[in-house]
C-alpha positions as YAML, in Angstrom:
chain: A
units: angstrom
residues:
- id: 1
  name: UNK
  ca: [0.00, 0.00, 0.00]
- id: 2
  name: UNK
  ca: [1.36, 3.32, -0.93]
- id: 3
  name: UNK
  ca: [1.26, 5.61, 2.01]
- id: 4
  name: UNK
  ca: [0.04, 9.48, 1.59]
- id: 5
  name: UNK
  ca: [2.90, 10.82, 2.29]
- id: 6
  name: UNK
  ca: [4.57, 9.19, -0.64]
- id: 7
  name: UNK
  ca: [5.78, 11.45, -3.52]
- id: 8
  name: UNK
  ca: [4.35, 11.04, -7.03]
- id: 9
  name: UNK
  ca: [5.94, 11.38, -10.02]
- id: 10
  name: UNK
  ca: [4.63, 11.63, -13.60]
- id: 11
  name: UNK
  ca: [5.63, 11.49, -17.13]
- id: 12
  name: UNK
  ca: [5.88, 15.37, -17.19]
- id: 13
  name: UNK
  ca: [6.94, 18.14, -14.81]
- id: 14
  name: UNK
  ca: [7.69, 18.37, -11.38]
- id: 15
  name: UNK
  ca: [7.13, 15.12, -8.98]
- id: 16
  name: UNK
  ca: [4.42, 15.93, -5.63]
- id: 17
  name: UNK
  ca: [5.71, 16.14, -2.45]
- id: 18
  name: UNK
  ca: [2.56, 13.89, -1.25]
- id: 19
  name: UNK
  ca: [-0.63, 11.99, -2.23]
- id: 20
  name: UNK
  ca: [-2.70, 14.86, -1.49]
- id: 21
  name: UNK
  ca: [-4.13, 18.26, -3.85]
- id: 22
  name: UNK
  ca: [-6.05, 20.54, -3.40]
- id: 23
  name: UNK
  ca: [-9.31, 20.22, -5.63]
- id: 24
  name: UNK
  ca: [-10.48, 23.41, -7.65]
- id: 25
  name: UNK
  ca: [-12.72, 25.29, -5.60]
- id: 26
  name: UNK
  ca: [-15.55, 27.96, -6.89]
- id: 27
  name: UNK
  ca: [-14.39, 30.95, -4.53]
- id: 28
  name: UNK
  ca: [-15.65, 34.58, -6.82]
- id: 29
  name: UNK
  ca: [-12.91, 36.29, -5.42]
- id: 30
  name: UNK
  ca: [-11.41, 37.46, -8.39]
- id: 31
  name: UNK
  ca: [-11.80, 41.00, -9.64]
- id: 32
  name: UNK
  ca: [-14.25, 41.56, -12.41]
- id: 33
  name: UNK
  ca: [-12.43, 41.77, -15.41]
- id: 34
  name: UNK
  ca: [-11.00, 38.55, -14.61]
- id: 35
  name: UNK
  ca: [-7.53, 39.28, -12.66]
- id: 36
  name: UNK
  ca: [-6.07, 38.23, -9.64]
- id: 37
  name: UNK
  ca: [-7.53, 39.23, -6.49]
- id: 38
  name: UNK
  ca: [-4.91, 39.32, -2.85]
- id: 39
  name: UNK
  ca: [-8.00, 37.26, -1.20]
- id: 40
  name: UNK
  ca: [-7.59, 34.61, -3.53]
- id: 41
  name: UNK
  ca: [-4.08, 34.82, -3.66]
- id: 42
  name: UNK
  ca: [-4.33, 34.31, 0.06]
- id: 43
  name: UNK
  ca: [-6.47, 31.11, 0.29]
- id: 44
  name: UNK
  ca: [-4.54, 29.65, -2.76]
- id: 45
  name: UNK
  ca: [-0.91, 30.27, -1.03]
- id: 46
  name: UNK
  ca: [-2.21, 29.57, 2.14]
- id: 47
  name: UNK
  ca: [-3.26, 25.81, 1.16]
- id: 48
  name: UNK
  ca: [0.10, 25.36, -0.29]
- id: 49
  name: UNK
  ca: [1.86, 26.00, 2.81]
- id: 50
  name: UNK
  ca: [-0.44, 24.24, 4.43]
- id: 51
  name: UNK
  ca: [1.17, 20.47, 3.04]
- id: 52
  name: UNK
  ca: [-0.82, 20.23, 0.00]
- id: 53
  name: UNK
  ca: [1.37, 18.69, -2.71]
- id: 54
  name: UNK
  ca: [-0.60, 20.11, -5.52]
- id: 55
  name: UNK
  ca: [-2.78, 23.52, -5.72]
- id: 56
  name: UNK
  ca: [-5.34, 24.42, -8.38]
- id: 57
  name: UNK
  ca: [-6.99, 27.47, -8.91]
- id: 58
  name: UNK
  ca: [-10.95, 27.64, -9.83]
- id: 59
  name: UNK
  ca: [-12.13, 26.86, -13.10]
- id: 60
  name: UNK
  ca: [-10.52, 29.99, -14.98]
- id: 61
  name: UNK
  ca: [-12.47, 31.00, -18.06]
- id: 62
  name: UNK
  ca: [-10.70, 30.38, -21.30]
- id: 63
  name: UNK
  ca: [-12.88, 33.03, -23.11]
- id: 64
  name: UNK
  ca: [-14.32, 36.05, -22.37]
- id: 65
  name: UNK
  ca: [-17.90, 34.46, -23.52]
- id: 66
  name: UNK
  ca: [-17.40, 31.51, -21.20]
- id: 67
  name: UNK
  ca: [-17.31, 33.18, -18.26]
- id: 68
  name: UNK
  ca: [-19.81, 31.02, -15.38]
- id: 69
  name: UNK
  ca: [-20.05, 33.05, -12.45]
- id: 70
  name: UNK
  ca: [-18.91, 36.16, -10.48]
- id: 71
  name: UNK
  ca: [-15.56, 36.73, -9.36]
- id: 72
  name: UNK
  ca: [-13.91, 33.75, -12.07]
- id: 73
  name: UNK
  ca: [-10.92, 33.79, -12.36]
- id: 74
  name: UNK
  ca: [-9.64, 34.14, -16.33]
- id: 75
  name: UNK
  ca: [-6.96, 32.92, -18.28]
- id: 76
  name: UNK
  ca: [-7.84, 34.35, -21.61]
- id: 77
  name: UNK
  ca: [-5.73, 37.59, -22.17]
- id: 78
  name: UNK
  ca: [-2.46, 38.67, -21.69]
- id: 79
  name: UNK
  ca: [-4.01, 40.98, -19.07]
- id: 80
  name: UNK
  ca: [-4.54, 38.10, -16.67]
- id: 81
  name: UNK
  ca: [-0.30, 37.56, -16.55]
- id: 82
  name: UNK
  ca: [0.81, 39.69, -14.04]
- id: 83
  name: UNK
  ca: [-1.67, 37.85, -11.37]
- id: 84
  name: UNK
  ca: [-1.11, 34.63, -12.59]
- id: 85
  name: UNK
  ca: [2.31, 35.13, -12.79]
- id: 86
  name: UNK
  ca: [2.30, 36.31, -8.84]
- id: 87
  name: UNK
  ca: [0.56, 33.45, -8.09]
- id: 88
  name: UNK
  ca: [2.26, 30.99, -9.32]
- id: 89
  name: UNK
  ca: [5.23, 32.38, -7.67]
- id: 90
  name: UNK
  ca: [3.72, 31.93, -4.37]
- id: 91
  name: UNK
  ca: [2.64, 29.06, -4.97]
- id: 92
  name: UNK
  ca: [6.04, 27.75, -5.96]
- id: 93
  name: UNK
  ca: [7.48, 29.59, -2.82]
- id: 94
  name: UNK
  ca: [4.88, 27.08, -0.60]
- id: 95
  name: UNK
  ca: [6.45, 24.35, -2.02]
- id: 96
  name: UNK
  ca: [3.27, 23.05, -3.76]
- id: 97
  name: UNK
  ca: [2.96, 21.94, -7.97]
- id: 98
  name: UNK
  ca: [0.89, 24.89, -9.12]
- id: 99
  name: UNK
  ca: [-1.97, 24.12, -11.78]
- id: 100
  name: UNK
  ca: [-4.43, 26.14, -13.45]
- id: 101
  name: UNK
  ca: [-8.11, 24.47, -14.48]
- id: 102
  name: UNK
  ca: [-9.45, 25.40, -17.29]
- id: 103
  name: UNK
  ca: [-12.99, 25.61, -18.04]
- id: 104
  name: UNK
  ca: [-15.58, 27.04, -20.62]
- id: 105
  name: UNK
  ca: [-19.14, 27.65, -18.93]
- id: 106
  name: UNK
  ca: [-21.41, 27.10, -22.26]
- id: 107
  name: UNK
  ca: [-24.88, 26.90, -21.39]
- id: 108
  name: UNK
  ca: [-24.14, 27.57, -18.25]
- id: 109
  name: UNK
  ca: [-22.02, 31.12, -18.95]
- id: 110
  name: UNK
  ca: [-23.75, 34.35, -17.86]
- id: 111
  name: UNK
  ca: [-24.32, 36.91, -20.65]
- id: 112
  name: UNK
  ca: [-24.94, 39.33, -17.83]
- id: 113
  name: UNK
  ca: [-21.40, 39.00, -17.14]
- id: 114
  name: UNK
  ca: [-19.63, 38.48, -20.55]
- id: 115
  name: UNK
  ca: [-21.98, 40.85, -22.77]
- id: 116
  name: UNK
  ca: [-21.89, 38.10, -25.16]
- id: 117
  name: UNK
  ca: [-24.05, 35.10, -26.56]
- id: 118
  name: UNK
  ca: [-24.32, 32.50, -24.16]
- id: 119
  name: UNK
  ca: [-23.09, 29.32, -26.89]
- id: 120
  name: UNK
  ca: [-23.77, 25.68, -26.52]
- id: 121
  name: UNK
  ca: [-23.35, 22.05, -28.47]
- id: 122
  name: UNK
  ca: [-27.28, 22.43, -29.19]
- id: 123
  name: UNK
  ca: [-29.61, 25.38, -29.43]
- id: 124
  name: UNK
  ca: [-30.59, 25.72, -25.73]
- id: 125
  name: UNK
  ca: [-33.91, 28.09, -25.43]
- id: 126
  name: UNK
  ca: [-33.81, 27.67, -21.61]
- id: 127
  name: UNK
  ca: [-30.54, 29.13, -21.67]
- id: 128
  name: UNK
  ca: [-30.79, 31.40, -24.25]
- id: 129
  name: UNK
  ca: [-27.71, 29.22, -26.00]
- id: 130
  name: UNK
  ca: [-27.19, 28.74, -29.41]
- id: 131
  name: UNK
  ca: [-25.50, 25.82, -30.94]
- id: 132
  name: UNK
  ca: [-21.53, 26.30, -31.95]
- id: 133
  name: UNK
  ca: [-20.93, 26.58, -35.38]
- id: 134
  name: UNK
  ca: [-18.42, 23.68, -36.45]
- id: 135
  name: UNK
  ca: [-15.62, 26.40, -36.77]
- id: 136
  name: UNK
  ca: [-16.78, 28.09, -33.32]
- id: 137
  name: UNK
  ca: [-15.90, 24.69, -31.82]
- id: 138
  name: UNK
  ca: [-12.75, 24.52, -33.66]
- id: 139
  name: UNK
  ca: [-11.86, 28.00, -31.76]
- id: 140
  name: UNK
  ca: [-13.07, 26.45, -28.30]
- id: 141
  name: UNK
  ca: [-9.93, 24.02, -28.76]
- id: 142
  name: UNK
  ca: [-7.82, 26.95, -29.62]
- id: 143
  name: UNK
  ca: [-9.33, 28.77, -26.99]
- id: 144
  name: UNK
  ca: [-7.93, 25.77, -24.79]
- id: 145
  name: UNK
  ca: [-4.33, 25.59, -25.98]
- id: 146
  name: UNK
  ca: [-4.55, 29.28, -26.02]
- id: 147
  name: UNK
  ca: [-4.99, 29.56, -22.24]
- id: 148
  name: UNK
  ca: [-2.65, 26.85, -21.45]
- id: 149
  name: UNK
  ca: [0.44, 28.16, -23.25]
- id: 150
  name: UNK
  ca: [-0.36, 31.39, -20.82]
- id: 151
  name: UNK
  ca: [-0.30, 29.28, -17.63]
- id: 152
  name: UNK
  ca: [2.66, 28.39, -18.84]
- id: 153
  name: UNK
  ca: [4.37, 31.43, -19.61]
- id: 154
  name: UNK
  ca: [2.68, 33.13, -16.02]
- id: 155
  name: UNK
  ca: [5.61, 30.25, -14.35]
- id: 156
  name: UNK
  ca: [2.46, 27.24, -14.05]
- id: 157
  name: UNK
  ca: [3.65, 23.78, -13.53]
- id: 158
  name: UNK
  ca: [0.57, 22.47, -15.55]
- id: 159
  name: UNK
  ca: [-3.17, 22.76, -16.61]
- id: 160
  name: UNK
  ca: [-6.20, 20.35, -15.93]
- id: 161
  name: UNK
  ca: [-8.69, 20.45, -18.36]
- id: 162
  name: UNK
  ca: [-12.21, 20.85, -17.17]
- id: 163
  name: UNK
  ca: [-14.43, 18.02, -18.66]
- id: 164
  name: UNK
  ca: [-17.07, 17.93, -15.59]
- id: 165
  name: UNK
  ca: [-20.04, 19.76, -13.94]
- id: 166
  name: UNK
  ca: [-22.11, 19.98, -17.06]
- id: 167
  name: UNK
  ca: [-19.42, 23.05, -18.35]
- id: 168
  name: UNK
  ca: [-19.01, 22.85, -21.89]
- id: 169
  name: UNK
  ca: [-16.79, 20.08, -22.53]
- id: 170
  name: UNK
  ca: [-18.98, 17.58, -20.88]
- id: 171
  name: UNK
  ca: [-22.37, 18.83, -22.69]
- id: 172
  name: UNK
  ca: [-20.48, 17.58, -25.48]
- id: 173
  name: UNK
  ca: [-20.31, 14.34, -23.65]
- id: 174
  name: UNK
  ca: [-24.11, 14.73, -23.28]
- id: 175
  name: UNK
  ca: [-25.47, 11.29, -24.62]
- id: 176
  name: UNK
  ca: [-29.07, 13.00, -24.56]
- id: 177
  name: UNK
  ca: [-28.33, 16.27, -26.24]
- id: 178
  name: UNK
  ca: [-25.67, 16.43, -28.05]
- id: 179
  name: UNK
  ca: [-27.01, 15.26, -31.69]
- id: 180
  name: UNK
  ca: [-25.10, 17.19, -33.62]
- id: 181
  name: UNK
  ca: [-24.68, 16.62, -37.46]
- id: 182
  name: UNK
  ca: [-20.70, 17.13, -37.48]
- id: 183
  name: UNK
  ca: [-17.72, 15.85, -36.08]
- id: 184
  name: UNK
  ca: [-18.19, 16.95, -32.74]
- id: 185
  name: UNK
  ca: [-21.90, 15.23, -31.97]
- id: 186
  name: UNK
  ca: [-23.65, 12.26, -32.40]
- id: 187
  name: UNK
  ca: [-21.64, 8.79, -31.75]
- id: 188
  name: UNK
  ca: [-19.64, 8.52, -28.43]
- id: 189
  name: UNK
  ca: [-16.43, 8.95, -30.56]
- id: 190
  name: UNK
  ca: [-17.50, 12.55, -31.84]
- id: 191
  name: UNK
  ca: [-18.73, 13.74, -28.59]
- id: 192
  name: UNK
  ca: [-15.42, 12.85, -27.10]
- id: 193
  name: UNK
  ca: [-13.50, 14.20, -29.84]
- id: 194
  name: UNK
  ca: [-13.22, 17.63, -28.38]
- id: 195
  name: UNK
  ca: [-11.72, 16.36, -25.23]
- id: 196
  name: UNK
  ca: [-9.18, 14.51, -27.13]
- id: 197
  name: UNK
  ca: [-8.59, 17.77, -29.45]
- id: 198
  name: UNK
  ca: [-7.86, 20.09, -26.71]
- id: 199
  name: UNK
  ca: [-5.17, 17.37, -25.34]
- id: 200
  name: UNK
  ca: [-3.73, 16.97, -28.53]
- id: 201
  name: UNK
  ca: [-3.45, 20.90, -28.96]
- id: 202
  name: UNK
  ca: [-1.68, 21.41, -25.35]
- id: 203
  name: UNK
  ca: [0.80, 18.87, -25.57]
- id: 204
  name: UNK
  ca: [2.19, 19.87, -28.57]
- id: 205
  name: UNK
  ca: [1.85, 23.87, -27.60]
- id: 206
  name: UNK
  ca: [3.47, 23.03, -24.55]
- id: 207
  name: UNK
  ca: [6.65, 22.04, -23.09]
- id: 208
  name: UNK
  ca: [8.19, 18.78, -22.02]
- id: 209
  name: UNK
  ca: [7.96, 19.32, -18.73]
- id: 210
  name: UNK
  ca: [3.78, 20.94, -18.23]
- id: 211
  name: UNK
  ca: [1.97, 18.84, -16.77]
- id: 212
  name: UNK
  ca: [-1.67, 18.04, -18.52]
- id: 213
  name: UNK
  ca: [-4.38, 16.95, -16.38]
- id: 214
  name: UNK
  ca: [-8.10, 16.30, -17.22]
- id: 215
  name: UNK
  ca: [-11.23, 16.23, -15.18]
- id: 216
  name: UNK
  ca: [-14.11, 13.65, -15.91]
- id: 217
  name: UNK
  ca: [-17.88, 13.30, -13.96]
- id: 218
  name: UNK
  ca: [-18.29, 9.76, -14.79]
- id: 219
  name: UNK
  ca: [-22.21, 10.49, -14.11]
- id: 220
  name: UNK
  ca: [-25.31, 12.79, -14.10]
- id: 221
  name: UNK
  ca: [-25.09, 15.73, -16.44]
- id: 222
  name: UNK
  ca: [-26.46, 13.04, -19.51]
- id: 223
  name: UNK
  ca: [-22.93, 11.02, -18.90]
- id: 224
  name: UNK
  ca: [-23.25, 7.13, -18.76]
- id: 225
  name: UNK
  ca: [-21.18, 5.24, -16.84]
- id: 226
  name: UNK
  ca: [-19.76, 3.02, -19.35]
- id: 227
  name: UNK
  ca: [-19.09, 5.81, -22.01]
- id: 228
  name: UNK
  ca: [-16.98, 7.69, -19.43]
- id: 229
  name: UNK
  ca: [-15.39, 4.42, -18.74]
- id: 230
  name: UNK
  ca: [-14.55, 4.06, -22.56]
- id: 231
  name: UNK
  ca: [-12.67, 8.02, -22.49]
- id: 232
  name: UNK
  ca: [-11.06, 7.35, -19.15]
- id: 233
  name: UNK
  ca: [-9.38, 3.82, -20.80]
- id: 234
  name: UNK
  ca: [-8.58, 6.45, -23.90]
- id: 235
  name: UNK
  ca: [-7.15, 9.16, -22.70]
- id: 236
  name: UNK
  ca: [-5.00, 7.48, -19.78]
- id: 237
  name: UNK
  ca: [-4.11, 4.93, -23.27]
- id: 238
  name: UNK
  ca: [-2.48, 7.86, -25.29]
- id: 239
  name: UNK
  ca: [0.29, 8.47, -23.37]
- id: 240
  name: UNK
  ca: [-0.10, 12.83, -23.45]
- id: 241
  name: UNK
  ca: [-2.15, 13.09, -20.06]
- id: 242
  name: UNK
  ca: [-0.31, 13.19, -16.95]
- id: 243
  name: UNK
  ca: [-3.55, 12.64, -14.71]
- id: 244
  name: UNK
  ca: [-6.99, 11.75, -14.89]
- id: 245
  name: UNK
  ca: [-8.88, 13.48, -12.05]
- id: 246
  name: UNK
  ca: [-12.41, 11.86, -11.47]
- id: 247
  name: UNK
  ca: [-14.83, 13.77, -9.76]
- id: 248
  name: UNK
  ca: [-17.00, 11.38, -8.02]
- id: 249
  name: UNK
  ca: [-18.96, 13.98, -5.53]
- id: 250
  name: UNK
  ca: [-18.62, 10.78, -3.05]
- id: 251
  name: UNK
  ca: [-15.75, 8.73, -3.21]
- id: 252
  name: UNK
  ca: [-17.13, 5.45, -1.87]
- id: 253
  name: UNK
  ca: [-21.14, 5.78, -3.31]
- id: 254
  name: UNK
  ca: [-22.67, 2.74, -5.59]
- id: 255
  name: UNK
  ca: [-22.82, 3.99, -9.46]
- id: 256
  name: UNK
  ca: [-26.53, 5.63, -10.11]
- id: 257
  name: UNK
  ca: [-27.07, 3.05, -13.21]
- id: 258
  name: UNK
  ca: [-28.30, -0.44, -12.27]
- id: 259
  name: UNK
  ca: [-26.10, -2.05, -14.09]
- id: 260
  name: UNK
  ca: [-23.64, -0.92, -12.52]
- id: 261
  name: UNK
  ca: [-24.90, -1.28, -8.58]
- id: 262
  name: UNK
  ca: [-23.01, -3.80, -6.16]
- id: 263
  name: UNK
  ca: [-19.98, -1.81, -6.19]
- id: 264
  name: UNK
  ca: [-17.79, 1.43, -5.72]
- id: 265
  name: UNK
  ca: [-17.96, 4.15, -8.24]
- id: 266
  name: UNK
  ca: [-14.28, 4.84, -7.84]
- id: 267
  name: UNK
  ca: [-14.22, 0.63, -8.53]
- id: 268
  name: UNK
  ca: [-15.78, 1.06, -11.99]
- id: 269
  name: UNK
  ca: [-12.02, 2.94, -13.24]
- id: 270
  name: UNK
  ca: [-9.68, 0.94, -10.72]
- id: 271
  name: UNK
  ca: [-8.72, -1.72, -13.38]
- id: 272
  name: UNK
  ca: [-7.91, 0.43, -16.36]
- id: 273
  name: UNK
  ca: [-4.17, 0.61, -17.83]
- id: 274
  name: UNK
  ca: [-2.95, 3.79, -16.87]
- id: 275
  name: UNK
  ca: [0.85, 3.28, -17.99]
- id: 276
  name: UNK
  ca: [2.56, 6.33, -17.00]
- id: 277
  name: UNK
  ca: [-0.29, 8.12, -15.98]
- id: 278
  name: UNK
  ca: [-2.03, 8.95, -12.80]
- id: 279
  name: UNK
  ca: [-5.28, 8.86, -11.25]
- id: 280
  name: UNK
  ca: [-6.69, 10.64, -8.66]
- id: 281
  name: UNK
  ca: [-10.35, 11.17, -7.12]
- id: 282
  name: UNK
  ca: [-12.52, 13.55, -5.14]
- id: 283
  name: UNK
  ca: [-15.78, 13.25, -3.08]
- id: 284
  name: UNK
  ca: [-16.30, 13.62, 0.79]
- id: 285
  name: UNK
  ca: [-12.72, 12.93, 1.67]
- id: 286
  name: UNK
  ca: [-12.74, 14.65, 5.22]
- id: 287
  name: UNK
  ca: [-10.52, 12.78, 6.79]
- id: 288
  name: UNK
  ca: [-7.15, 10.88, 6.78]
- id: 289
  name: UNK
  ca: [-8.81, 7.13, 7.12]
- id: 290
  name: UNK
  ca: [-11.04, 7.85, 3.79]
- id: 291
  name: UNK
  ca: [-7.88, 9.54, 1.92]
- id: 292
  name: UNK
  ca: [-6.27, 6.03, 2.58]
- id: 293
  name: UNK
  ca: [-8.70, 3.68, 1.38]
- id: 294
  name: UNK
  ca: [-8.50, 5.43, -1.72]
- id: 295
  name: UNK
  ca: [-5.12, 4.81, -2.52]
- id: 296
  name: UNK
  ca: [-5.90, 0.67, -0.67]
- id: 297
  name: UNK
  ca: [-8.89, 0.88, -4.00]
- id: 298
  name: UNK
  ca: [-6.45, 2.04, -6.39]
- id: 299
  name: UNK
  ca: [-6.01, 5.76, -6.43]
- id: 300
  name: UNK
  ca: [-2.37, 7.33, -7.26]
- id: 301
  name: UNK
  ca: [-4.08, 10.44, -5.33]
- id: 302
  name: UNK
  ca: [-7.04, 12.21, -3.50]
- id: 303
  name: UNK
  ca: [-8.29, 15.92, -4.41]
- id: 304
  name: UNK
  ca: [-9.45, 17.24, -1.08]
- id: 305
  name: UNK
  ca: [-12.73, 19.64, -1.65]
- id: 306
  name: UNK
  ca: [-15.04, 21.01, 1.59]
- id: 307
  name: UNK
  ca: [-11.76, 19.62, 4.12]
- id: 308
  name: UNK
  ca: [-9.87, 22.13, 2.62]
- id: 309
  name: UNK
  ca: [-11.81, 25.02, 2.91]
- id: 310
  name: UNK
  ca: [-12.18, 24.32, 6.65]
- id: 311
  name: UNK
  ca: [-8.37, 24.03, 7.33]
- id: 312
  name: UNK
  ca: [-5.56, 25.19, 5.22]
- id: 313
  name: UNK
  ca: [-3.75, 22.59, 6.79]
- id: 314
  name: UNK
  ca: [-5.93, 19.76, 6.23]
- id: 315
  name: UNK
  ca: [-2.95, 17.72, 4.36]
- id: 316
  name: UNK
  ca: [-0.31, 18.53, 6.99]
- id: 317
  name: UNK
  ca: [-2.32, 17.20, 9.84]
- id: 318
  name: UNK
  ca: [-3.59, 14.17, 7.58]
- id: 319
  name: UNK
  ca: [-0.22, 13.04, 7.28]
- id: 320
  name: UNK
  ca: [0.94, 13.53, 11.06]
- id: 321
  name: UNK
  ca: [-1.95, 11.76, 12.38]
- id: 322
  name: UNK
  ca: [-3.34, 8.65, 11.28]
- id: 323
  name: UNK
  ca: [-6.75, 8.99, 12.54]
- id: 324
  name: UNK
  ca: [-6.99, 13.20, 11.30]
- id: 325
  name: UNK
  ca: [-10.63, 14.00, 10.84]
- id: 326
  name: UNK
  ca: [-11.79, 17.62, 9.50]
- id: 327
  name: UNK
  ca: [-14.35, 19.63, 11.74]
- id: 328
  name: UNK
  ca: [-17.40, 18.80, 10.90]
- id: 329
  name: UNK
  ca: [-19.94, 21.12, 9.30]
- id: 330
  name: UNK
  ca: [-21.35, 23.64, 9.77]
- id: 331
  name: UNK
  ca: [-18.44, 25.89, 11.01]
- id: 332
  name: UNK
  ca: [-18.01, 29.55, 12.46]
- id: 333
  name: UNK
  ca: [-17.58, 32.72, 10.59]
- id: 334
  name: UNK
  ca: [-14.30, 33.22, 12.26]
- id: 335
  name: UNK
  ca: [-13.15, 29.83, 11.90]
- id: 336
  name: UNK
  ca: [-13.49, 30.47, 8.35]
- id: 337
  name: UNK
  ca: [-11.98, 34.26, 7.96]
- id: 338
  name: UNK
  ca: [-9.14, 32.55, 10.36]
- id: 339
  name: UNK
  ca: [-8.84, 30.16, 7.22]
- id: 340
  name: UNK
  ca: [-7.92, 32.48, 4.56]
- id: 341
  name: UNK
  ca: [-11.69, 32.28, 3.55]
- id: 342
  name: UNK
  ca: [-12.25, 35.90, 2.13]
- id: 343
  name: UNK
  ca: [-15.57, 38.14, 2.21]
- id: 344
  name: UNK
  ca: [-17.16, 36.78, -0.80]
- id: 345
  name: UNK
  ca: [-15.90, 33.54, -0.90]
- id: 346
  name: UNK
  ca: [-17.43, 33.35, 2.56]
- id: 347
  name: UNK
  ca: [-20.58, 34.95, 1.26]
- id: 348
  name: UNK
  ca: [-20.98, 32.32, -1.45]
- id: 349
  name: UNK
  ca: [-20.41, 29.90, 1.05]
- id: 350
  name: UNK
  ca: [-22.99, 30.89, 3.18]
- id: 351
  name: UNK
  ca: [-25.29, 31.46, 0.25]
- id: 352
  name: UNK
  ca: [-25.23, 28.24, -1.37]
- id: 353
  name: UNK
  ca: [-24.42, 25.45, 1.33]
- id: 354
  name: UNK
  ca: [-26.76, 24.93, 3.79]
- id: 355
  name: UNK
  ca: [-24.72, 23.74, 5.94]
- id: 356
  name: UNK
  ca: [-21.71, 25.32, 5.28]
- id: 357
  name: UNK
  ca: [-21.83, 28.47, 7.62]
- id: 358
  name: UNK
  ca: [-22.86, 28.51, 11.04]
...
């Protein structure tokens, strides 16, 4: 059994101190026009130091029309640099692998935010969206490699893709909307191509040592089970991804699908060849005991969500004590400003959890 503390290495860039990153975390505290913010800067730096081997911003916004929600933080102008720059110095300083996720909101962007058309995979009237145009989705992968190269330049030691959350990379992966005519809808192959497009595009736009990272739901949002099975066996086949990160929202829950019941969800990916790349999951990993059995099922590493929010430190203390359990929810105001936790991360916290804020 490997033990959390155990470094990781991987095919490109810079080995991790430990089994243990921080997952990317919705926190609106950028500014508005997309740039670095001191709060954020703050809780980002201030998980590094805290033990985490790995730290990844939010999902950053790869175009100005994909922007999701308030406060994202972008990676889709040269104007971004200076902040990204900073924090991927600080990061750096911690002693943590610094990533930036990348993400296109699609359906779910806000025009009120981006002054633009909200764009899909499908004409959407409930969102306003209307479908890409085959070359619009050829810029989307641009858009992609685009952002990436920029991470790099800011001083990044890698990207992760965003495939998950019902963004726009997994509503193509939609098996009950996405029936497009071209390349990009349709069979399982075509919906998938645009995931396998955008990793193409990065590895070659970026250096030997960047490390590449995607992020799958392998259910809900139209997924099925065995189709995100079939791009998880893909893309860890290839050889250009450095990690698969699979967002389970509960590491040890039975699959929704039938077919599947009787087992793990993380158990459905366990067996697949991963040759030189790694896999790592997320969902309700509060404490040291559950970070363990995920490496005992299989895991290379755990992406630590809610437990991180509540203490900075959450990966230090993991590894000094065996039996290291987070507080339990709901937590003070002051606990959380004590955290790093800014004003409006704290806000959106309180807004949207129920039982996130005391």
């Amino acid at each position: 059994m490997t033990d959390l503390s155990s470094p990781l290495e991987f095919a490109h860039g810079p080995a991790w101190r430990n089994r243990l990153a921080l997952a990317p975390l919705t926190n609106m505290q950028s500014n508005a026009d997309g740039s670095l913010h001191d709060d954020e800067y703050r809780w980002l730096v201030r998980r590094a130091e805290g033990g985490f081997a790995m730290v990844m911003t939010c999902a950053a916004h790869v175009s100005r029309a994909g922007q999701a929600f308030e406060g994202q933080l972008g990676v889709w102008d040269d104007r971004h640099l200076p902040g990204l720059s900073r924090l991927a110095a600080g990061l750096r300083a911690a002693g943590a692998v610094s990533s930036v996720q990348l993400q296109h909101g699609g359906r779910r962007a806000d025009e009120r935010l981006t002054g633009l058309p909200v764009v899909a995979p499908w004409d959407d009237p409930e969102k306003g969206a209307t479908a890409l145009t085959t070359a619009q989705v050829e810029q989307v992968v641009q858009d992609f490699v685009a952002a990436a190269v920029r991470a790099e330049r800011a001083g990044f030691d890698g990207v992760e893709i965003h495939g998950a959350h019902g963004y726009l990379v997994a509503q193509f992966l939609d098996t009950r909307r996405n029936h497009r005519s071209d390349r990009y809808g349709g069979s399982a192959d075509n919906r998938s191509r645009i995931v396998h497009e955008i990793i193409d595009g990065i590895r070659a736009a970026t250096g030997p040592n960047f490390q590449l990272g995607l992020r799958i739901s392998p259910e809900r949002y139209g997924i099925v089970l065995d189709e995100a099975r079939a791009l998880a066996r893909d893309v860890l086949a290839d050889g250009k991804l450095d990690y698969l990160d699979l967002s389970l929202w509960d590491a040890f829950k039975e699959p929704y699908e039938e077919a599947h019941r009787g087992r793990r969800l993380l158990d459905v990916f366990m067996d697949l060849p991963r040759g030189a790349a790694r896999v790592g999951v997320a969902g309700k990993i509060t404490d040291a005991a559950s970070a363990r059995r995920c490496l005992e099922g299989g895991a290379d590493f755990v992406l630590i969500g809610k437990a991180a929010i509540v203490h900075h430190d959450f990966a230090r203390s993991a590894l000094r004590d065996p039996d290291y359990r987070a507080a339990a929810l709901p937590v003070r105001r002051d606990h959380l400003e004590a955290e790093s936790v800014g004003p409006r991360f704290l806000n959106y916290l309180a807004t949207n959890w129920d039982d996130f804020v005391a």
